[in-house]
C-alpha positions as CSV (number, residue, x, y, z in Angstrom):
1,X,-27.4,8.6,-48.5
2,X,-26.0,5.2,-49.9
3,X,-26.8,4.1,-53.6
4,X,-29.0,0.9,-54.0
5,X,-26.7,-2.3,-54.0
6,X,-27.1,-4.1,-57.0
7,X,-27.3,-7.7,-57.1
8,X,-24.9,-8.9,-60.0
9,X,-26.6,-11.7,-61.7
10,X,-24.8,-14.8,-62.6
11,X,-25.0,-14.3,-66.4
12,X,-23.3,-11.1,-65.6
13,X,-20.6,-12.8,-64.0
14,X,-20.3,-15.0,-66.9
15,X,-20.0,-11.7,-69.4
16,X,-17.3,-10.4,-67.1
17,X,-15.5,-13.6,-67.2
18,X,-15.6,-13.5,-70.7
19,X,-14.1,-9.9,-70.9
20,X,-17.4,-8.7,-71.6
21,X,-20.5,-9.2,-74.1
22,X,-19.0,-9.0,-77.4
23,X,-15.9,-11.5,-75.8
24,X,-19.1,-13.9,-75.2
25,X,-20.6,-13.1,-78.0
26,X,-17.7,-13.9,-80.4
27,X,-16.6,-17.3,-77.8
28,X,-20.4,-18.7,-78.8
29,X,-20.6,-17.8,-82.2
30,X,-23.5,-15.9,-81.9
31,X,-25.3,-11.9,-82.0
32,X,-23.9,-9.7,-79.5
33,X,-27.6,-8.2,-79.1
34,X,-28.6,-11.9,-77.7
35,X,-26.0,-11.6,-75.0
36,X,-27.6,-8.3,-73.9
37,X,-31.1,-9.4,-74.1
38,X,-29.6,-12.3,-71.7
39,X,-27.9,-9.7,-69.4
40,X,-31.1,-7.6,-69.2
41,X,-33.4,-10.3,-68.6
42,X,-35.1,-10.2,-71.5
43,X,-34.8,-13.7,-72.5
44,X,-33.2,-16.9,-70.8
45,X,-29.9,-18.0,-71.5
46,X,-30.7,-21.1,-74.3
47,X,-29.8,-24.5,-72.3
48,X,-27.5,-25.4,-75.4
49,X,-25.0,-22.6,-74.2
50,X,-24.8,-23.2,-70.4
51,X,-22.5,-25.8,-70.6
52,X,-20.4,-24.1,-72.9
53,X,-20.5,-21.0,-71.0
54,X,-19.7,-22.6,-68.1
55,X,-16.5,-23.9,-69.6
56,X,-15.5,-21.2,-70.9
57,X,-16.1,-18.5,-67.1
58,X,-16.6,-21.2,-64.7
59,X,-19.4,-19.7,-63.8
60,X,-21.7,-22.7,-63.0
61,X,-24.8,-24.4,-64.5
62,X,-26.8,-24.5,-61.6
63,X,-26.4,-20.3,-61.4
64,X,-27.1,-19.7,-65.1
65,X,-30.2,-21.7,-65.0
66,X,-31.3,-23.5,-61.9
67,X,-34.6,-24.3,-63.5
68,X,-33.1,-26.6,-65.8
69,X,-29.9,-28.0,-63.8
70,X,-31.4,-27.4,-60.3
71,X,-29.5,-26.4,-57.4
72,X,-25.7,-27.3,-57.2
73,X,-25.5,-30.2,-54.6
74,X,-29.0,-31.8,-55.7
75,X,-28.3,-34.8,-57.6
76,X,-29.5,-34.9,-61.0
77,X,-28.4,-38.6,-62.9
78,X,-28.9,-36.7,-66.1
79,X,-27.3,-33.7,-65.9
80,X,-23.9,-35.1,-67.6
81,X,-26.0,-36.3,-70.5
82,X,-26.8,-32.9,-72.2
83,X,-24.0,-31.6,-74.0
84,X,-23.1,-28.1,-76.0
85,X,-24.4,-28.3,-79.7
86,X,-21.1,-27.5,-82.1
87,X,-21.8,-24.2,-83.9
88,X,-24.6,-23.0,-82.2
């Protein structure tokens, strides 16, 4: 019998790229416990850390959070406007 396949989220990817939670953690200056609550699904990924996380994994905006930056290749004129907060 094969195991379930698990569908590896894109915030996951971004953890990984990071060299894991605490890595992220420690890269946006914030709780290790909110990077797992992101992981698990329990809350959203806060907009002021896509851009930043994105930077930092390459993992892209449109996959962390598609329901702010839409999908990649749909032209948003804004999107370039919001930047990562210093600090936060």
């Amino acid at each position: 019998m094969n195991a379930p396949t698990q569908t590896v989220t894109p915030i996951q990817k971004a953890i990984e790229a990071a060299g894991g939670q605490g890595a992220l953690a420690r890269l946006l200056k914030v709780h290790p416990a909110l990077v797992s609550q992101w992981r698990t699904g329990r809350r959203p990924v806060a907009a002021h850390h896509i851009l930043s996380i994105e930077a930092m994994t390459l993992v892209s905006r449109h996959e962390l959070r598609p329901d702010i930056f839409g999908v990649q290749g749909e032209s948003d004129p804004d999107a370039d406007r919001i930047v990562p907060v210093e600090g936060a």
